[in-house]
Structures are given as structure tokens and as C-alpha cells.
C-alpha positions in Angstrom: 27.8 -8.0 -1.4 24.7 -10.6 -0.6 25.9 -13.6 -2.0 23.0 -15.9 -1.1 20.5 -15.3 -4.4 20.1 -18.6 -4.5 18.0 -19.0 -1.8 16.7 -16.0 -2.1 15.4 -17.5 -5.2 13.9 -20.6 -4.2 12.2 -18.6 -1.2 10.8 -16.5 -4.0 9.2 -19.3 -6.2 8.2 -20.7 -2.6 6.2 -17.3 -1.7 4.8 -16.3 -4.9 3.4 -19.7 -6.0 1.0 -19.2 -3.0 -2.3 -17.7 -4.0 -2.7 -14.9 -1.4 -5.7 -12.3 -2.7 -6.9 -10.2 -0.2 -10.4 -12.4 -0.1 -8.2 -15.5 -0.3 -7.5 -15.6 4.1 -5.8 -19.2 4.2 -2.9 -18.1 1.3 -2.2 -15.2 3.4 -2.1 -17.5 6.6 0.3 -19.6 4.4 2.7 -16.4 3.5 2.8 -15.5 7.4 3.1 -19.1 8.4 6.3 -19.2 5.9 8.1 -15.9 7.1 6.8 -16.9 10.7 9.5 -19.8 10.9 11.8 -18.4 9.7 11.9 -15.1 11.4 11.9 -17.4 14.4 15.1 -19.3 13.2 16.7 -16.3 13.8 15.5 -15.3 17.2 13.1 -12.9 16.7 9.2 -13.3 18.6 7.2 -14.2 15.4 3.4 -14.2 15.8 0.5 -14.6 13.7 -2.2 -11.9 14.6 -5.4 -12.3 12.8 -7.3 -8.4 12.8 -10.5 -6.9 12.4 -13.8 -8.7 12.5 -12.8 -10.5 9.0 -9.9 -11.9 11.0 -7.1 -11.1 8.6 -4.0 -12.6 9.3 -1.2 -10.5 9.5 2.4 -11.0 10.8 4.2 -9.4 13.6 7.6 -10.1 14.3 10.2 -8.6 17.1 13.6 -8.5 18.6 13.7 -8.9 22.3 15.1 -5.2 22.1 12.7 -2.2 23.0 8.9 -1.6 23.9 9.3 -3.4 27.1 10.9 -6.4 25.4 14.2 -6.0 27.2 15.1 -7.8 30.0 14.8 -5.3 32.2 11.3 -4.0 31.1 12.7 -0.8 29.2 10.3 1.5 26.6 13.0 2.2 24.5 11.7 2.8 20.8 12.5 0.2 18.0 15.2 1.4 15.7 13.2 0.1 12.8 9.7 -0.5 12.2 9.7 -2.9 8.5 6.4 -2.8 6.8 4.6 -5.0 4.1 1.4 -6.8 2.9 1.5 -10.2 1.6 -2.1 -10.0 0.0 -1.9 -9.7 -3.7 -4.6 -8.5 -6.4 -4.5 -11.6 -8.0 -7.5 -14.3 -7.7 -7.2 -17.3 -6.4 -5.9 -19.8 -9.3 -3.6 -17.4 -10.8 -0.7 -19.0 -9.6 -1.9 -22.2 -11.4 -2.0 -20.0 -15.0 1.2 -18.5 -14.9 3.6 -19.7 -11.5 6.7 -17.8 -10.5 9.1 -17.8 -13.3 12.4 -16.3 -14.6 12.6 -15.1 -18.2 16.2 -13.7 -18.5 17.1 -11.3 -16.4 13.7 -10.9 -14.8 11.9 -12.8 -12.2 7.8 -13.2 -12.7 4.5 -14.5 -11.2 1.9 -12.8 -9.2 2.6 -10.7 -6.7 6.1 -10.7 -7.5 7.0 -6.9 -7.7 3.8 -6.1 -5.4 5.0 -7.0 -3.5 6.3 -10.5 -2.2 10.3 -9.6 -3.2 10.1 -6.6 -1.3 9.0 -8.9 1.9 12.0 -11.2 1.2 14.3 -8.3 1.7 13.4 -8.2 4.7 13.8 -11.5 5.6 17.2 -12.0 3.9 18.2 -8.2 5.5 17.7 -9.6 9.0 19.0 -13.4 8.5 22.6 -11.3 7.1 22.2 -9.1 9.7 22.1 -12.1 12.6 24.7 -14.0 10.4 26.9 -10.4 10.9 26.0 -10.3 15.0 24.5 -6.9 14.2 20.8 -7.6 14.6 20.8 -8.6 18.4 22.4 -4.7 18.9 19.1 -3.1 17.3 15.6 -3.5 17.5 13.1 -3.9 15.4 9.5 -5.2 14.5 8.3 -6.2 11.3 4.9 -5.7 10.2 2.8 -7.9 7.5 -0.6 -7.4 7.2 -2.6 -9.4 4.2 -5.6 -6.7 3.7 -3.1 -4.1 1.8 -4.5 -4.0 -1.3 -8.2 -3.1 0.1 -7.2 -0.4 1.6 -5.8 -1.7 5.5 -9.1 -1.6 6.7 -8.1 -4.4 9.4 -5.0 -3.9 10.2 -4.4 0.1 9.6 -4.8 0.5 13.6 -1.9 -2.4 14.5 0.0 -0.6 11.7 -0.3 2.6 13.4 -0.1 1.5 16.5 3.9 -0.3 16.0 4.7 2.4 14.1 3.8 5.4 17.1 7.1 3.2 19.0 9.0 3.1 16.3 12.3 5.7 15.4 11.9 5.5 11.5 9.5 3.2 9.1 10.8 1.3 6.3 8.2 0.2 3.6 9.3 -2.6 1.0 7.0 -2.1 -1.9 9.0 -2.4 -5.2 11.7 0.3 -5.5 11.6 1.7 -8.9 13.9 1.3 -11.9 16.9 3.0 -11.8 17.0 2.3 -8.0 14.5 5.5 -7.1 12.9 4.9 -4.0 9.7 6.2 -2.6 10.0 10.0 -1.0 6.7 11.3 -1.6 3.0 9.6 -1.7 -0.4 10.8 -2.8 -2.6 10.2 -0.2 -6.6 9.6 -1.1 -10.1 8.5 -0.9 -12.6 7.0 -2.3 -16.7 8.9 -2.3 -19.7 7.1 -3.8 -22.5 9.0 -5.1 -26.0 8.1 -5.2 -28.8 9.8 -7.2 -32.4 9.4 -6.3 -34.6 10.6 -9.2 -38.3 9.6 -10.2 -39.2 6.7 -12.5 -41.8 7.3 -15.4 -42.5 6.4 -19.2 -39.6 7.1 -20.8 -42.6 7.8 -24.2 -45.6 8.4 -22.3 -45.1 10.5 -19.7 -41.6 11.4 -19.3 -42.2 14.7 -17.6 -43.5 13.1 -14.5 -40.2 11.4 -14.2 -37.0 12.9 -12.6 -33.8 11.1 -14.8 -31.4 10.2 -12.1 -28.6 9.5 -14.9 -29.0 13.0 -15.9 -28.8 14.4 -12.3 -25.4 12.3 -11.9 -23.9 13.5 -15.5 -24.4 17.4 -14.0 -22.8 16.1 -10.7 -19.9 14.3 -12.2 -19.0 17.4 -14.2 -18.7 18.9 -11.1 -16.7 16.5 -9.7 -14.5 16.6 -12.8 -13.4 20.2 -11.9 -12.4 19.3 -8.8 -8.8 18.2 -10.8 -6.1 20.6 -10.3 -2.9 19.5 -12.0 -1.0 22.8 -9.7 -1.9 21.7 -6.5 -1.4 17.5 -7.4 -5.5 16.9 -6.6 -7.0 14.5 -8.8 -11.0 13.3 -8.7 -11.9 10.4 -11.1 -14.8 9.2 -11.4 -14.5 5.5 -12.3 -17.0 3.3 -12.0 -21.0 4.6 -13.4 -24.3 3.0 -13.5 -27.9 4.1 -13.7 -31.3 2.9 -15.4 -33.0 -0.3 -15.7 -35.1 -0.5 -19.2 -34.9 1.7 -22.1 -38.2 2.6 -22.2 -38.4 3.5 -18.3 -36.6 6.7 -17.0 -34.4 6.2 -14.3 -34.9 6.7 -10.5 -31.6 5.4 -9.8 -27.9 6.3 -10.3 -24.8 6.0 -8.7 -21.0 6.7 -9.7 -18.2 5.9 -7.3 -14.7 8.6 -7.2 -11.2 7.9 -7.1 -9.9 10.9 -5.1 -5.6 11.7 -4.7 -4.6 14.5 -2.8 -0.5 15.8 -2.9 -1.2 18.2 0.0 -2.5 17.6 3.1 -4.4 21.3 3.3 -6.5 19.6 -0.1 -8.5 17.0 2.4 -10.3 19.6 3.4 -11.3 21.3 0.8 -12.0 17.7 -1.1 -14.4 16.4 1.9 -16.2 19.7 1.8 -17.2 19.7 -1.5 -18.6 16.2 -1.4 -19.9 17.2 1.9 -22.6 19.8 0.2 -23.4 18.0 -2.8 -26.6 17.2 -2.1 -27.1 21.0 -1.5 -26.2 21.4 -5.4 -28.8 19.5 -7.4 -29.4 20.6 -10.7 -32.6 18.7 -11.6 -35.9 19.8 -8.9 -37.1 16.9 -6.6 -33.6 14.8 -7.2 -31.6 13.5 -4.2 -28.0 13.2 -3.4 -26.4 11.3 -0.8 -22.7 10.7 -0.2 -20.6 8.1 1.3 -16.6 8.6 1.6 -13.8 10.6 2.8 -9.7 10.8 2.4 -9.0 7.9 4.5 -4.8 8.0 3.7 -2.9 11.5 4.1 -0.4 12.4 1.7 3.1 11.2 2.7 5.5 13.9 2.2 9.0 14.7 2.7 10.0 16.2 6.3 13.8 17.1 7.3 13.4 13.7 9.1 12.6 11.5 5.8 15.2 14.1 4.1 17.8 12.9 6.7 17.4 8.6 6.2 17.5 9.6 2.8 20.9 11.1 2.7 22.0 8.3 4.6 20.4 5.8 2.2 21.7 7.6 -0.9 25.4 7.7 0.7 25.4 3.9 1.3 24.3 3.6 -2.4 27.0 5.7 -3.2 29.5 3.4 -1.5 28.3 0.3 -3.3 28.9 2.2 -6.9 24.8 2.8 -7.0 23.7 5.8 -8.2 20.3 5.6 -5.6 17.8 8.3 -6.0 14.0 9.4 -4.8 10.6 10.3 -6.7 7.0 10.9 -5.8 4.3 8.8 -6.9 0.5 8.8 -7.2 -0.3 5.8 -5.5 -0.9 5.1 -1.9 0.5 2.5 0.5 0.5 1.9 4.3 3.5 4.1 4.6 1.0 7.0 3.8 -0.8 5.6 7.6 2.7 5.6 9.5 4.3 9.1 7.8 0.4 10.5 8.9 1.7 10.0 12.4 4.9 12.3 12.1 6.9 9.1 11.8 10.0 9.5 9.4 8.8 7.1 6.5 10.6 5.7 3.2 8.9 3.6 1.1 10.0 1.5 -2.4 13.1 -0.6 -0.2 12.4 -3.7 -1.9 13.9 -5.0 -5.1 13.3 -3.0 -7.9 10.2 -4.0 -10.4 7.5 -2.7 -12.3 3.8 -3.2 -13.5 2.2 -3.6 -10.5 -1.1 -5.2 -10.9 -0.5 -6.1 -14.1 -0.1 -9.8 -15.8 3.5 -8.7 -17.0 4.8 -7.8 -13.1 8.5 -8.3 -13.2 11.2 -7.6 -10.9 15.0 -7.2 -11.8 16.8 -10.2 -10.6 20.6 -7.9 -10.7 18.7 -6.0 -8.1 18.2 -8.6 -5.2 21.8 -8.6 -4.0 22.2 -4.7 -4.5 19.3 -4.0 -2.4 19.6 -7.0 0.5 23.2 -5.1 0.7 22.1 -1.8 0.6 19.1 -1.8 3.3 21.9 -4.3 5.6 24.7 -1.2 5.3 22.1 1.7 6.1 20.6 -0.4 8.8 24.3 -0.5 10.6 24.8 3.0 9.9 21.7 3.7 11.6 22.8 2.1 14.8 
């Protein structure tokens, strides 16, 4: 069993106490510059690439095993791709309100579930696994980007593109109480909706007016049927505004859509239906317009995922850890690399809850159980 919590510890308080919102660039370049060194302690080729035009730093680190990195030039796929963001949804003096703490038998701070323990594992994985003179007989490439939590806008192309020469993705987002990893992903998309309608005297002369608000109410109805609990689709509208002064109707309205798909076969039929909104006004002389699509696929379970899964839940087995799977609603950038056809399990770091939320914990029983567990299914992978 992983005997070094210690330092896993002080790594942790290290990390998290380092404000790293997506908009905050130089706390991101701080996590990567951290996990930079020390990746390259241990032999790996650890570089800071900054993506996109925002030029968001992300982290990419390799053995000198694979994709042309041997000595004599092979193509050999890596064995493992590891995947993780170090952004967090936090602002920037959060860490100064409530730091990285430990209440009992939990660990806390922002970012700490979501997911800053998660990228420890794989640190602490690969240092065991160099301690063990396993990792210089596999290859691998670790992959943190810092625009996660924005949807990978930067980075999703480097994401996909380690990913397409890799065997099998690991993703380290918080494995789930109970030690239930990740099988199964909603993918989605987000649509924005904009009514144009005709201002007028709300008193005077309110039928020479067109009431954008009122268009948008018949359209979000619509868009509220679109929710099918049998085939996993939801639509929800979340965020709504429309009108300037009571007394004026309103030539303006817009509503933005949280969209989650289960099945792949929904995207189309999602994207269609925003597609030929406009061609489904309710009010004469209104205007639609629509900006969006499904951006993430659904990451599902193939006989390939099925497989590392048997092989993760035997290792648990070993250890006395009853190790299981569920599906979830959210997305992540495994949804990006299991979109490609590559096997994909996500939730392999420590196991927390709350994401997003001021009362994020993580287990602290569960950071030796899982450094062990991801080291053993790593050598029986080999």
C-alpha cells in the first residue's frame, strides 16, 4: 500500500493554495510549473505548452517510450494517455478565504475534489512507479490543460490529438464515494437564443409593438419538451433576459440552453430542432436567431472501456476494495478522447464530492487506496 501520504499531503496544501480559475492564466502557469519539476525529477520530458489564441497553459509530459520518442525513432502507441485540468471554478482570492484544510477525515480548499487530488495521483502513481523500475518499461504522456472548466476550448485539439496515439485514456476527476468510477458520460451543448421583436408603448400603443419576451416564453416551452427522461436528453433553459422599462414593450430577448445528450443518435435530432427555430415563430414579424451546437459526444461504455474495467475492478478486488462503475450527467474531456474510439475511464482520482461547491471535500482514507490501485492496474496493463 502507498505509504507516502505525507507528501502527498503537503503537495496537496502546495497545489490547492494556488488560485488557478480558468481566467486566472498565471495560477495555472504556477500548477504546471509545480508538476513540471517534478515530473522531470523523474525522467519524464515535461513541457509547458501554452494553447489557443488566449495562450492557455497547459502541461504535457512524456516518457522517452513511444510516438517516435524511442531511441530508435519507433511509432509505437503510448500505453497510457493520463488526463486532467488544473483550472478550477473558483475566483481568484478564494484561496485567501478558505485555504486547503483538513477537518477530520476530509481534506478541503478549492479545487480540491475538482480536481487538483485527482492530478496528484498521477504524479504520486508515476514517482511509485519509477521508485518500483516499472515506469521506464511503459509509456505514457500526461495531459494538463487549465481551460477545463470552460469547456476545452483551447486545448480540446492537443487533447485529441495525444489521445489518437494513445492505447487507453485515464481521466482523474474525483472518483465517487463508495470508490465508483466513471463508465458512462452525458455529453452536451450549450444554444443561445435571441428574439428580435418591435419596441412600442407598453400604454399607448402596444399593438404596434412585437413583445420579444413573449416570443421567447412560446420558444422556451418548446425547448422545454425537448426533455426526454427515456432516452437520457435533457434541455434547460438557464439563464433569461428581455425588456428594458416597464412602460416600453420589448424588442429584445434572449435565453441561453443547457443541452445533455446520453445517446449519441440524440445530437442530431437536438441540433435540428434548434436549427429550424426561427422557422417556428409564434408571434408575426418576430425574429429568431440561434447560436450553438453539441460540442462534447456522450462517452459511453464499449467492450474496450468494459475490458480496463474488469481489470480495474479485479485489482480493487485484490486490495479488499469493493470498486465499482456509474454514469453521470456531467461532461469532462474524457467525453473529447472516448469521441475518438479511444477506450476511456474517467473518476481515477481520490474519491470526493461537491464539485463546485464551497463544501468540496475529498476523503483522505482514499489517497493511498487509489495511488495503489491505479500503480497495480497500470502493471497489469503492461
Amino acid at each position: 500500500m502507498f505509504s507516502n501520504t505525507d507528501e502527498f499531503l503537503k503537495d496537496f496544501q502546495t497545489i490547492v493554495n494556488i488560485d488557478s480559475s480558468s481566467d486566472h492564466l498565471p495560477g495555472v502557469e504556477q500548477v504546471a510549473l509545480f508538476f513540471q519539476k517534478r515530473f522531470s525529477d523523474i525522467g519524464l520530458r515535461a513541457e509547458i505548452l501554452f494553447q489557443g489564441d488566449t495562450k492557455v497553459p497547459c502541461l504535457q509530459a512524456v516518457s522517452c517510450h513511444g510516438n517516435g520518442d524511442t531511441p530508435d525513432g519507433g511509432n509505437d502507441p503510448y500505453d497510457f494517455m493520463f488526463l486532467g485540468h488544473m483550472d478550477t471554478v473558483f475566483p481568484f482570492g478564494e484561496v485567501e478565504k478558505r485555504p486547503f484544510s483538513i477537518q477530520g477525515d476530509k481534506a478541503l480548499g478549492p479545487g480540491v475534489c475538482d480536481m487538483k487530488g485527482g492530478l496528484l495521483v498521477v504524479l504520486h502513481v508515476l514517482e511509485t512507479l519509477k521508485k518500483e523500475g516499472v515506469l521506464d518499461k511503459m509509456s505514457v504522456c500526461v495531459a494538463f490543460n487549465g481551460d477545463e472548466e470552460t469547456g476545452s476550448d483551447a486545448s480540446k485539439s492537443w487533447i485529441q490529438s495525444v489521445a489518437g496515439k494513445s492505447r487507453r485514456v485515464f481521466v482523474f476527476e474525483p472518483c465517487r464515494p463508495g470508490y465508483k468510477m466513471v463508465s458512462q458520460r452525458k455529453g452536451g451543448g450549450w444554444f443561445h437564443v435571441s428574439v428580435t421583436g418591435q419596441e412600442a408603448h407598453a400604454g399607448a400603443d402596444p399593438d404596434k409593438g412585437i413583445n420579444a419576451v413573449v416570443e421567447l416564453a412560446h420558444q422556451i416551452i418548446a425547448i422545454d419538451a425537448l426533455n426526454d427522461p427515456d432516452t437520457g436528453t435533457s434541455a434547460q433553459v438557464t439563464v433569461v433576459a428581455g425588456g428594458d422599462k416597464v412602460n416600453i414593450i420589448p424588442n429584445k430577448a434572449v435565453a441561453s440552453v443547457d443541452v445533455r445528450i446520453e445517446r449519441l443518435e440524440e445530437k442530431q435530432r437536438v441540433e435540428t430542432f434548434f436549427a429550424t427555430l426561427c422557422d417556428r415563430r409564434v408571434l408575426p414579424g418576430s425574429k429568431i436567431s440561434v447560436t450553438g451546437c453539441i460540442d462534447r459526444s456522450p462517452l459511453e461504455i464499449t467492450p474496450q472501456s468494459q475490458a480496463l474495467l474488469d481489470v480495474i475492478f479485479l485489482e480493487g478486488k485484490k486490495m479488499g476494495i469493493d470498486v465499482s462503475s456509474i454514469a453521470t450527467g456531467g461532461c469532462s474531456d474524457g467525453n473529447s478522447t472516448a469521441a475518438l474510439g479511444i477506450p476511456t475511464i474517467d473518476g481515477m482520482g481520490i474519491v470526493g464530492a461537491n464539485s463546485h461547491r464551497q463544501d468540496e471535500y475529498v476523503e483522505l482514507a482514499s489517497i493511498p487506496i487509489m495511488v495503489t490501485l491505479i500503480s497495480n492496474v497500470c502493471k497489469a496493463l503492461i
